[in-house]
C-alpha positions as CSV (number, residue, x, y, z in Angstrom):
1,X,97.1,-16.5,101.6
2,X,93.4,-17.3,101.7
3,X,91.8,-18.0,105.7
4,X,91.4,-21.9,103.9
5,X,94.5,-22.4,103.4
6,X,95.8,-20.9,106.7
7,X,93.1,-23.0,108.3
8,X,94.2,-26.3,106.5
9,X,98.0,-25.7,107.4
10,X,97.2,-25.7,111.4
11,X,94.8,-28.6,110.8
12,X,97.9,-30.3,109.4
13,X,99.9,-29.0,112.4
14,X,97.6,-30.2,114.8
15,X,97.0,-33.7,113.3
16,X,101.0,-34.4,113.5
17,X,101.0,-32.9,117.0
18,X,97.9,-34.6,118.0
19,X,99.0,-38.4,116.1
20,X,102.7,-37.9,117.6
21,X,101.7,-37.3,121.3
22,X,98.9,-40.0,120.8
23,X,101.0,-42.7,119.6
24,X,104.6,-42.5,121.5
25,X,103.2,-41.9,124.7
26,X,105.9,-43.2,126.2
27,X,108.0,-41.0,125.0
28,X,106.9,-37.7,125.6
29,X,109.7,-35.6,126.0
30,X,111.0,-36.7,122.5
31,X,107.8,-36.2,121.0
32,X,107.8,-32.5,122.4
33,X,111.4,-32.3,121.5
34,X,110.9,-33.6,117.8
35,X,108.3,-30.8,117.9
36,X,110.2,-28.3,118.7
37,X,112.7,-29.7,116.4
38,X,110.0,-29.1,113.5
39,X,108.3,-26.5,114.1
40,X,110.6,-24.0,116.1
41,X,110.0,-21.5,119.1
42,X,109.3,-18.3,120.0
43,X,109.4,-16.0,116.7
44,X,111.2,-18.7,115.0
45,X,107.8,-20.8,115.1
46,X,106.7,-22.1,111.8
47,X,103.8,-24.5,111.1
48,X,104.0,-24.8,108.2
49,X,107.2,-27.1,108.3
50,X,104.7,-29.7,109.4
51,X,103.2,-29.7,105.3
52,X,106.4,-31.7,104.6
53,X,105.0,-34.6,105.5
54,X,101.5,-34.2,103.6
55,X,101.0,-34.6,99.7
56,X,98.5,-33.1,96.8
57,X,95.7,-36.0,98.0
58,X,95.9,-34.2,101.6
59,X,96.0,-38.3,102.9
60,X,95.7,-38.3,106.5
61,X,96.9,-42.1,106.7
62,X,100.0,-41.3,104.4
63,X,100.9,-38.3,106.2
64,X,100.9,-40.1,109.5
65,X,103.0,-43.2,108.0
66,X,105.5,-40.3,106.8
67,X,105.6,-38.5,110.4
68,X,106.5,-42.0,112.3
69,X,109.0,-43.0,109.7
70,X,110.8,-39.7,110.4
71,X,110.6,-39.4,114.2
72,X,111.9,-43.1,113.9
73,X,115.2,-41.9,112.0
74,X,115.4,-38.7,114.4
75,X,115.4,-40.8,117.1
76,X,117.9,-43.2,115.5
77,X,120.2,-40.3,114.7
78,X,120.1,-40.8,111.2
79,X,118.8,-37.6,110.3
């Protein structure tokens, strides 16, 4: 795996982080437990779960729209 590739997969990581923990403030402990949820802990961590929500154009706005639709269902149960 090339160091862009590996570089653009924690970009992704840290843009879903970032956008998730930016725009449900309020809800901070979900957001960190969604995270969690994601990406894993400890040696089980992987970032590159977070590319599930991105697509060949790499669009920021789309990926976001994706992200917020699924912590909506996660935190409806209806995942």
């Amino acid at each position: 795996m090339g160091l862009g590739t590996k570089n653009r997969q924690n970009q992704t990581a840290d843009l879903c982080k970032e956008h998730l923990r930016s725009t449900h403030v309020s809800q901070g402990i979900l957001v960190e437990d969604f995270i969690l949820e994601i990406e894993g802990s400890g040696k089980a961590k992987d970032i590159l779960k977070w590319g599930q929500f991105t697509d060949m154009s790499h669009d920021i706005g789309a990926m976001k729209e994706r992200l917020d639709e699924q912590f909506t269902k996660w935190l409806n149960g209806d995942v």
